[in-house]
N, C-alpha and C positions, 0 to 999 in steps of 0.2 A: 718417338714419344712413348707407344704401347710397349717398346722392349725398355726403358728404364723405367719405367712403373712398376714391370713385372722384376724387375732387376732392384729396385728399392723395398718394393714386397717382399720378395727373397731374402735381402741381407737384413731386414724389418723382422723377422719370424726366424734365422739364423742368432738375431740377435736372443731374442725372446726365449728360445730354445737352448741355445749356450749358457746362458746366462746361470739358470738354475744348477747345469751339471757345474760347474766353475766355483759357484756359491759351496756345491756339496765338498768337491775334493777339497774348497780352502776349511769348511767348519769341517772337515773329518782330522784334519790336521793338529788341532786345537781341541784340552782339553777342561773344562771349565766347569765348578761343581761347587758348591757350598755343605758344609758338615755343621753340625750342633756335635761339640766334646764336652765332656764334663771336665774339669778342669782337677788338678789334683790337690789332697786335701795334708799342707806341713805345719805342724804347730799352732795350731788353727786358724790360718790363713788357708785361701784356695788361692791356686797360684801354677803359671806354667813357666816351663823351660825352655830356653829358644837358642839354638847354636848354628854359627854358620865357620865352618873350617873349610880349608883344603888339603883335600887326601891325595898322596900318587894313584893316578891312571894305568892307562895299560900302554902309554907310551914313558917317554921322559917328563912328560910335563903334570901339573900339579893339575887335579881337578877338584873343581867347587861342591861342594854338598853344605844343605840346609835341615838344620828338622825343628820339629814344634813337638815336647815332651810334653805326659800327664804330670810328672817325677824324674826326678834326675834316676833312678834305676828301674824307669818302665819302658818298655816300649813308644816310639813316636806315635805322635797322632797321625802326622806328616810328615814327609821327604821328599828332597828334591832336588835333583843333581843333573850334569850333562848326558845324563844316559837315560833319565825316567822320573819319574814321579810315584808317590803311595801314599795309600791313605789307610789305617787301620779300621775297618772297621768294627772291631768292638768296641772299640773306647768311641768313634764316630759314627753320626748317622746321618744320611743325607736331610739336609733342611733347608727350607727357604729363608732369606733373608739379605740385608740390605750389606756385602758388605764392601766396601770400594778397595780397589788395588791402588791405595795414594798413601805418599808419605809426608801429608798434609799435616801440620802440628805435632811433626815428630821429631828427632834428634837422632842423629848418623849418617851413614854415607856409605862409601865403598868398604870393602870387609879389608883388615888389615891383613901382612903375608900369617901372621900365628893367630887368624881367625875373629871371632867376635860370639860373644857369650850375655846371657840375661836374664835375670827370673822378674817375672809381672804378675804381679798380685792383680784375681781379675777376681768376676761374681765364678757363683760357681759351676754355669755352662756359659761357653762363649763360641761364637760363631769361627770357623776357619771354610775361608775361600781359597782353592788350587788351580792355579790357570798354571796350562803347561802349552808352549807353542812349538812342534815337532817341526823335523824338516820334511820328514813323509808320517803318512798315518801311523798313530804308533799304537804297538800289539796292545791290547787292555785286556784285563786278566784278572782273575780272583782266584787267590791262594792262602794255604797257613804253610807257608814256607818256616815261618819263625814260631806256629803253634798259635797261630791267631787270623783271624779272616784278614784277609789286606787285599785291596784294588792297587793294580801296578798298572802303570803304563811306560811300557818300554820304546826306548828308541833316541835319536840322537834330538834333543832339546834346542831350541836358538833361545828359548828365552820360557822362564819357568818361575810361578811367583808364588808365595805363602803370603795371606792376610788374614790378620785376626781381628775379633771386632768383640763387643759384647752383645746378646741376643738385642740390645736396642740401637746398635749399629756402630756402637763408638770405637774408633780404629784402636787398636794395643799394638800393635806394630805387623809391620811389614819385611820380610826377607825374596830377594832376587836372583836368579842364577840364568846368567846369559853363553851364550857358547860354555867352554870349557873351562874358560880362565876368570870371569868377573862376575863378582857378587857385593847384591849391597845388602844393608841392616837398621832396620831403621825400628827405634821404638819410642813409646810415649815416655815422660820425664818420669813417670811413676815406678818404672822399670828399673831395676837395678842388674846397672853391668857386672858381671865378672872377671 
């Protein structure tokens, strides 16, 4: 009776003990961040750019990439592909705010084989959430590779999402990038495809 007590005790405080290291390596895995962008300024509308294509890889197969422009000839806010994720930060700054990863009251679906394109008239800062879920921890890093500060995070991707929202939470659309080959696109009706 005294040895499975101490034998319950045991796997009781093996559990308690594991538990936390288990939690760490799965949230190191996973990268999850909210930004305030300001939004760019065409004809006096403020308005962003949202593309999702498939470019060749470095095998024979097509791989996914996403991004979320100020301008059609700026720099992204965001990107997101089977190999990493980024975020600019001088057009972004980290901010709190509410914003969901759902394609609730939106319109699209999976990304077609010649991509999917769309400009969204939004206010003139709006919230962008980056959730990237890695297969091992992946490298994170600040650079001006391109002449501008940017957060990378490298490494191979199972599943990697863009959300946009306005500073009062209302979603403008959502784009997806799972393993190498599937991506979806999803935006609000007010959005005009390309």
């Amino acid at each position: 009776m005294r040895s499975s007590l101490v034998l319950a005790a045991t796997v009781a405080l093996a559990a308690v003990v594991l538990t936390p290291a288990q939690a760490r390596t799965e949230a190191s895995r996973i990268l999850d961040r909210t930004y305030a962008c300001e939004a760019g300024y065409i004809g006096g509308l403020y308005q962003v750019q949202l593309s999702t294509q498939y470019q060749p890889g470095s095998s024979s197969k097509l791989q996914v990439f996403a991004s979320v422009t100020k301008n059609m000839w700026e720099s992204p806010y965001g990107q997101l592909g089977s190999t990493g994720l980024s975020v600019n930060r001088k057009l972004c700054v980290p901010a709190t705010g509410d914003v969901k990863l759902t394609t609730r009251g939106m319109r699209g679906g999976r990304v077609p084989p010649l991509g999917a394109d769309a400009m969204c008239e939004t206010p003139r800062r709006v919230l962008m959430r980056v959730r990237g879920v890695f297969r091992r921890t992946p490298q994170v890093s600040t650079s001006r590779q391109f002449g501008f500060p940017q957060l990378t995070a490298s490494g191979n991707v199972e599943q990697a999402a863009i959300a946009l929202a306005t500073a009062a939470g209302k979603p403008l659309a959502y784009m997806s990038v799972t393993g190498t080959e599937k991506a979806r696109f999803f935006t609000v009706r007010t959005c005009k495809e390309d």
